[in-house]
C-alpha positions in Angstrom: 5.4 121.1 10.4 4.2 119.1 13.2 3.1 119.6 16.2 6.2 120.0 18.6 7.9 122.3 16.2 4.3 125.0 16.8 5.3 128.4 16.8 2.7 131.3 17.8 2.1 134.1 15.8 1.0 137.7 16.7 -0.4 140.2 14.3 1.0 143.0 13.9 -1.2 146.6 13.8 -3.8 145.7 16.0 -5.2 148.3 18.4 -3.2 148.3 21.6 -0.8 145.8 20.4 2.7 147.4 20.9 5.2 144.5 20.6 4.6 141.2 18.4 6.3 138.3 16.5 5.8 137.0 13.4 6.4 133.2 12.2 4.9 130.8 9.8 1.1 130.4 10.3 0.3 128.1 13.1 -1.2 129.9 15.9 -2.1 133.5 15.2 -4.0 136.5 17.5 -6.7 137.5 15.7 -7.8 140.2 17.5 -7.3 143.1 20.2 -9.3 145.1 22.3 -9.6 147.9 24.8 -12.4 149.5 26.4 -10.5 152.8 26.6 -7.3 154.3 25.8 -7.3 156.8 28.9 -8.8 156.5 32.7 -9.2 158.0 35.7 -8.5 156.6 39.5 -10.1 153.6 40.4 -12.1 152.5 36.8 -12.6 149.5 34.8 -11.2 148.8 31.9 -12.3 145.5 29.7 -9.2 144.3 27.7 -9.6 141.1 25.4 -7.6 139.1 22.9 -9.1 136.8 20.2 -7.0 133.7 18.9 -7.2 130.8 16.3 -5.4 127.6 16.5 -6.3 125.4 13.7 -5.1 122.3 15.8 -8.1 123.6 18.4 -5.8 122.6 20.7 -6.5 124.9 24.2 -3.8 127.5 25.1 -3.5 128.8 28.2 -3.5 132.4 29.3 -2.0 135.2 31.5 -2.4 138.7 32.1 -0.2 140.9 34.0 -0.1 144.9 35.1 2.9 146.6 37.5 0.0 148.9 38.6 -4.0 148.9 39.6 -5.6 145.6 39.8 -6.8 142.2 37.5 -10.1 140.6 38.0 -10.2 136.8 37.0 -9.6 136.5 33.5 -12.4 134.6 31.1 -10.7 132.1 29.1 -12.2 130.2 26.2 -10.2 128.0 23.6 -10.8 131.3 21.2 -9.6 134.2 23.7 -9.3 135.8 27.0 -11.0 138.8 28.4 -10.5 140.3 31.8 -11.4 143.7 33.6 -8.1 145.9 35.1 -8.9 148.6 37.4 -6.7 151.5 37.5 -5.1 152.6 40.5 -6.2 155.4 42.4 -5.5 159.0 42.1 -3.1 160.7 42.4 -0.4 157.9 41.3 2.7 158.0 40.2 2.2 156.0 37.1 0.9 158.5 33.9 0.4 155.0 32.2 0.0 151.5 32.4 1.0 148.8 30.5 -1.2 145.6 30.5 0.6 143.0 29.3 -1.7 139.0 27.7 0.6 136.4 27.6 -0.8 132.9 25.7 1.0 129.8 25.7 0.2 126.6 23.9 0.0 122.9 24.3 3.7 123.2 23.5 4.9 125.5 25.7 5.3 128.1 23.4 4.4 131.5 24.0 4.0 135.3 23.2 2.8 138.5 24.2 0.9 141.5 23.7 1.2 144.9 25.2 -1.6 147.5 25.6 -1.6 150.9 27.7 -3.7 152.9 29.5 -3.1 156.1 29.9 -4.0 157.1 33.3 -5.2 160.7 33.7 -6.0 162.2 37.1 -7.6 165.1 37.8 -5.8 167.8 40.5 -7.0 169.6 43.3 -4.8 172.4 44.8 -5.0 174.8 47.2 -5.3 178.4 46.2 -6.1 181.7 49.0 -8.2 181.6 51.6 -11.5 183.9 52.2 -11.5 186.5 54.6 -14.1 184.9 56.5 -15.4 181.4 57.0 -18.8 180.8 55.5 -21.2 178.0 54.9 -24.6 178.6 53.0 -23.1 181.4 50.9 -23.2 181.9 47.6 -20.9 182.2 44.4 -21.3 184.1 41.1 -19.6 184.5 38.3 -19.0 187.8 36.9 -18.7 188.7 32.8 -15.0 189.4 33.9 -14.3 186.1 35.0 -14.2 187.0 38.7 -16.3 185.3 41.5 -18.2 187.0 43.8 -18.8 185.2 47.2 -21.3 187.2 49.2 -22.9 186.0 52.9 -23.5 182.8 55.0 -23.1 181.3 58.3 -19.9 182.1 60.1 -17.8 180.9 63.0 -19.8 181.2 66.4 -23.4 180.7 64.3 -23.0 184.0 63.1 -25.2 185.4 60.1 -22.6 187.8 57.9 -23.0 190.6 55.7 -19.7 190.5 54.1 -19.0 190.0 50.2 -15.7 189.0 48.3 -14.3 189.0 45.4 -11.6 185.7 43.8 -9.1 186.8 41.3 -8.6 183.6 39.4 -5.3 185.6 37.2 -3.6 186.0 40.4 -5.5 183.9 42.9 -6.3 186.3 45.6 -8.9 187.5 47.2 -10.1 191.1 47.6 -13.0 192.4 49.6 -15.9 194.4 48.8 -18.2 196.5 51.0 -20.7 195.1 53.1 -23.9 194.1 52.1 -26.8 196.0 54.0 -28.0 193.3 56.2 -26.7 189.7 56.7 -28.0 187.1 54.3 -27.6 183.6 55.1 -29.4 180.5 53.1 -30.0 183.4 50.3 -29.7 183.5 46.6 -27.9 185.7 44.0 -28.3 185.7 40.3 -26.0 187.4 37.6 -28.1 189.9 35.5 -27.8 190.8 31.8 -25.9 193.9 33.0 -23.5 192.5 34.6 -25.0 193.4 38.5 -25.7 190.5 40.4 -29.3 190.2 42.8 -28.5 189.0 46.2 -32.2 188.1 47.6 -33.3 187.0 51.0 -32.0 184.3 53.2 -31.9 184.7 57.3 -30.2 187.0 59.6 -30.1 188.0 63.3 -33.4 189.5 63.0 -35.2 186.6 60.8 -35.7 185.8 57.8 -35.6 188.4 55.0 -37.4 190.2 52.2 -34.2 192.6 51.8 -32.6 192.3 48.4 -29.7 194.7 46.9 -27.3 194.9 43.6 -23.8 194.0 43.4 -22.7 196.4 40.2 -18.6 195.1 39.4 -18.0 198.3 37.7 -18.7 200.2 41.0 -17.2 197.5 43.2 -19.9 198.3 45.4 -23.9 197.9 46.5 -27.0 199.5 45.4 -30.5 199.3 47.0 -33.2 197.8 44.9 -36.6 196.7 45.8 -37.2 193.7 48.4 -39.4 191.0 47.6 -43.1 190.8 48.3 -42.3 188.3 51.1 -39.2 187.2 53.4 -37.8 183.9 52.4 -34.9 181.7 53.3 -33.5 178.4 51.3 -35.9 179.5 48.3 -34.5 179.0 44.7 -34.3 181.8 41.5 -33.5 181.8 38.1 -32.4 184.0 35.3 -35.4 183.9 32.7 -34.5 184.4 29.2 -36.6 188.0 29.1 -34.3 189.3 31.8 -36.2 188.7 34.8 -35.7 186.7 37.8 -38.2 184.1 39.1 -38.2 183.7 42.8 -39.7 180.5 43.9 -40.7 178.8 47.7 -38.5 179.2 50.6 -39.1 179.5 54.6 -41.6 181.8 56.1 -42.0 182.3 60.1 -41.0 178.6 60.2 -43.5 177.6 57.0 -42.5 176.8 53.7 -44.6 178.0 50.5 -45.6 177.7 46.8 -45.6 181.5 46.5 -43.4 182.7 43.2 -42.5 186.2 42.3 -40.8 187.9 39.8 -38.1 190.9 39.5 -37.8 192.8 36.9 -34.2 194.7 36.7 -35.8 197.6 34.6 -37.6 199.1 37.6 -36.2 197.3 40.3 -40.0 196.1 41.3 -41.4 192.8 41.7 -44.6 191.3 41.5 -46.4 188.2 42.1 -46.5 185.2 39.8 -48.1 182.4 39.6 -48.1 180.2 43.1 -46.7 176.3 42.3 -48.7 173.8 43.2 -46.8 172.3 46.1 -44.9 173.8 48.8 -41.0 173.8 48.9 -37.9 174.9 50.4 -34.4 173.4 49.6 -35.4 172.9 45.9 -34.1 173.6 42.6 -34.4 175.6 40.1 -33.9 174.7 36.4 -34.2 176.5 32.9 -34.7 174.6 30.0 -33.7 174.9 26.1 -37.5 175.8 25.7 -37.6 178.9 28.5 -39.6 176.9 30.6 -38.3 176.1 34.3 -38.1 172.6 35.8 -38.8 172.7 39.5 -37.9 169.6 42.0 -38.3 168.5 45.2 -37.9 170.2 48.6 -38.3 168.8 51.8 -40.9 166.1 52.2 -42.2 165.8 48.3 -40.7 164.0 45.0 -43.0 166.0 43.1 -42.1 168.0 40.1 -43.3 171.3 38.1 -43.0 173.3 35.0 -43.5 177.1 35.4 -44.7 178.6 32.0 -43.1 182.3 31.8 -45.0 183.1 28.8 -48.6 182.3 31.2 -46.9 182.5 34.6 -48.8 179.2 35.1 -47.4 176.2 36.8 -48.5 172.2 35.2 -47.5 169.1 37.3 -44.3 167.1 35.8 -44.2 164.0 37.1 -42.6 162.6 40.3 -39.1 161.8 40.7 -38.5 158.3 42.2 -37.6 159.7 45.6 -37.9 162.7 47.9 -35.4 165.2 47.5 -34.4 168.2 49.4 -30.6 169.3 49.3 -30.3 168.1 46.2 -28.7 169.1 43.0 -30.1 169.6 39.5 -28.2 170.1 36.5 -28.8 171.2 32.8 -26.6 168.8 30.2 -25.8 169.8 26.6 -28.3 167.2 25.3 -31.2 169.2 27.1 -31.9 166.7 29.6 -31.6 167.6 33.6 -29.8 165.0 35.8 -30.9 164.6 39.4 -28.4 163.6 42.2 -28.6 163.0 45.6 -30.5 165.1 48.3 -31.9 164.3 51.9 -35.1 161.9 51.9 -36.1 162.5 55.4 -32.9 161.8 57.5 -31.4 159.4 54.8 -29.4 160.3 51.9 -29.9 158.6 48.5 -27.8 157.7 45.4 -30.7 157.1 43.2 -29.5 160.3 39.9 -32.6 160.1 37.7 -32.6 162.2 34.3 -35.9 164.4 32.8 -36.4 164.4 29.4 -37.9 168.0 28.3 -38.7 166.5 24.6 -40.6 164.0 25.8 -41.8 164.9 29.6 -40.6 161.9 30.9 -38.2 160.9 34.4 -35.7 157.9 34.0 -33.0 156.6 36.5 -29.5 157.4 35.7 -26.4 155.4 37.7 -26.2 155.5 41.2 -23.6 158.0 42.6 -20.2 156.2 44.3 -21.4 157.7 47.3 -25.0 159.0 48.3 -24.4 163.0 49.6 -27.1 166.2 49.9 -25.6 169.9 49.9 -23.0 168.9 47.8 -22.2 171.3 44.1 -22.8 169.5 40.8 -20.9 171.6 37.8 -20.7 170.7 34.1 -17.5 170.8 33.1 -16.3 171.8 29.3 -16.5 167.9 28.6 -20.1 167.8 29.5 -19.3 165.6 32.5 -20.5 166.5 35.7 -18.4 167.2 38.8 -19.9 166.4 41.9 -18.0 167.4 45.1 -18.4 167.2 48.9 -21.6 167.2 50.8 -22.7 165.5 53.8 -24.3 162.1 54.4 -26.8 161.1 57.3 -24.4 160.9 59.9 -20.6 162.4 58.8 -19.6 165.4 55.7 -17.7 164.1 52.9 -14.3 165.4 51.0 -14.9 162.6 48.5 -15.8 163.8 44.4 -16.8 161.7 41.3 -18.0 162.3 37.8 -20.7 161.5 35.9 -20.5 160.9 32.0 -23.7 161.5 30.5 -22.4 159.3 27.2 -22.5 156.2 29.5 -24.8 157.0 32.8 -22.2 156.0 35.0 -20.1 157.6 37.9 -16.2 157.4 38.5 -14.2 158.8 41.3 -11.9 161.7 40.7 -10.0 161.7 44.1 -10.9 163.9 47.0 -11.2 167.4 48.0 -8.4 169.2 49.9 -11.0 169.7 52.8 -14.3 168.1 54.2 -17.4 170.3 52.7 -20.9 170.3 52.5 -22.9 173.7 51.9 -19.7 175.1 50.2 -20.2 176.6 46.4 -18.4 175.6 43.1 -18.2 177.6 40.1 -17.0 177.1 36.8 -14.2 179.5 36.1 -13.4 180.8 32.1 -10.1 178.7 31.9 -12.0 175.1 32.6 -11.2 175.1 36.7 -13.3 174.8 39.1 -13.1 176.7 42.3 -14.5 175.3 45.4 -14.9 177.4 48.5 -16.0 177.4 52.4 -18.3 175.0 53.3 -19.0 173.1 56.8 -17.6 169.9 58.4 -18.3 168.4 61.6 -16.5 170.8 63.6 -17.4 174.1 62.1 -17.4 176.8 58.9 -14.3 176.8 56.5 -12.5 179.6 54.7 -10.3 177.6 52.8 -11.0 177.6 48.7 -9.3 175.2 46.0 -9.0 174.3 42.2 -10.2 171.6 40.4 -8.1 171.0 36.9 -10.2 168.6 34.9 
């Protein structure tokens, strides 16, 4: 055979390939290759092919896609590798074909076909809240209901009202008032299914109140308040059953006082102090009972809180001052840091602390740099980030981060600018977002996530 009678050849079976031809042995693809099968909006996806020519003559290649976009391919006499970013979501393509066309000295030529499927994530609306609200809070209840209690309100206004989201038929129901207003306050579901509203600000300052939400009532019970009024303090569940109350606002001072509640006498009692003052921190238990504290305004400083001692040690610092930040637990133990407020600026820096070994790392940046945004694992692992506000606008815009490669990709945005608004996890894998503050005022409006 000589030259100007060169066929190519394509084999058959390889990854990706979907369409091939196969002629005597001249000039054969060796190889395929896809970063991923499936994508979201807007990601990179490395696609290669591998060739050999035993004339070592130098084809020439192409690639092509009716959807998303082709960065310069790399072309060697061996193969061609490029990077196609899908388009963004939603789109009306479920999947994309990518197709490498090569072409020899000769002219002759051939093609291989490999798809994407592109998979974008949905936001819908579902029913609005009674009452707009910003710095509320959200809880899920053993019955797969959420309970929305408090917050700012149109007009600046400090509210005592509580709610209750249906997710079976997407409705809202409300519940009695709370017995003062709490803004900038906490609740934590307790092993009897009651959930501990504590603290926050009202009309009348800040608060030491605290009261039980009990589902199977549908109403609230008076329980002991806290040793000291706080606002934008954090608390935990501890694995014994009580609640550890941490930092917060005090007549226009933040502290490192802690408490505890215990739910069998409705009493609390002072715990060991931190070391460091905060407010606008986090709150964090670990796989080993122990509770990761970060941040608050003004401080990158971290610490462990011992429940077994009641003692506080020093953890390390985080690379940057946080406050407004998020913290959340992964299934590999570790706690991923994103965002938060360093003085007037907002950051991107995500860092990761390792409880095995005691240690802080950076993580990928975040697509956008946010503070009061929500950060929920979702069944996959990954982590939904959504909304927030930067140092001069609020954002609608949410991403994901996969903890198997440290990276961030965007998954479209929210229905509605948020930032101070609540997300919770629901039973059936969807997230529901709701309230929240923009530029103009509080929101009532809640939607759905569908990973």
């Amino acid at each position: 055979m000589t030259p100007m009678t060169r066929v190519l050849v394509l084999l058959c079976g390889l990854s990706g390939v979907t369409a091939c031809l196969i002629e005597p042995d001249v000039l054969r693809i060796t190889n395929g290759y896809q970063s991923a099968a499936a994508t979201s909006g807007e990601q990179p996806v490395t696609l290669r092919i591998e060739i050999s020519d035993p004339y070592g003559q130098t084809p020439t290649f192409k690639w092509s896609a009716p959807a998303g976009n082709l960065g310069a391919s790399k072309d060697t006499a061996t193969g061609s590798e490029v990077i196609w970013t899908a388009p963004s979501c939603p789109s009306a393509e479920s999947s994309v074909i990518i197709t490498a066309t090569v072409t020899d000295a000769q002219g002759l030529s051939g093609s291989t076909n490999f798809q994407v499927s592109l998979e974008c994530a949905k936001w819908a609306p579902t029913a609005q809240m009674s009452a707009t609200r910003s710095g509320h809070t959200a809880t899920l209840l053993p019955s797969g209901q959420v309970l929305v209690t408090g917050g700012w309100s149109t007009g600046n206004l400090y509210i005592p009202t509580a709610e209750v989201y249906d997710p079976t038929t997407g409705a809202w129901t409300p519940t009695p008032n709370m017995s003062v207003a709490h803004a900038g306050h906490t609740a934590t579901l307790l092993p009897s299914g009651q959930v501990l509203v504590t603290g926050g600000i009202n009309a009348q300052g800040v608060t030491a109140a605290a009261e039980l939400f009990d589902p199977s009532l549908g109403s609230w019970l008076p329980t002991g308040a806290m040793t000291s009024p706080r606002s934008q303090h954090a608390t935990v569940l501890l694995p014994d059953g009580k609640v550890l109350v941490t930092g917060g606002v005090v007549s226009n001072n933040f502290v490192a006082t802690a408490e505890l509640y215990d739910p069998a006498t409705g009493s609390w009692f002072p715990t060991g102090s931190m070391a460091v003052s905060r407010f606008n921190h986090t709150m964090t238990v670990l796989p080993s009972g122990k509770v990761l504290v970060t941040g608050g305004h003004g401080t990158s400083s971290t610490e462990l809180y011992d429940p077994a001692t009641g003692t506080w040690s020093l953890a390390g610092n985080m690379r940057a001052n946080r406050s407004s930040h998020a913290a959340t637990l992964l299934p590999s133990g570790k706690v991923l840091i994103s965002g938060g407020l360093n003085g007037s600026f907002v950051t991107i820096l995500t860092e990761l602390y390792d409880p095995d070994t005691g240690t802080w790392s950076l993580s990928g940046n975040m697509i956008t740099g946010r503070a009061t945004h929500t950060a929920t694992v979702l069944p996959s692992g990954k982590v939904l980030v959504s909304g927030g506000r930067g140092s001069e606008r609020y954002y609608a815009a949410a991403e994901v981060y996969d903890p198997a490669t440290g990276t961030w990709f965007s998954i479209g945005n929210l229905g509605s600018v948020r930032a101070a608004h609540t997300a919770t996890l629901l039973p059936s894998g969807t997230v529901l977002v709701t309230g929240g503050r923009d530029e103009v005022g509080y929101s009532s409006s809640s939607e759905l996530f569908t990973p």
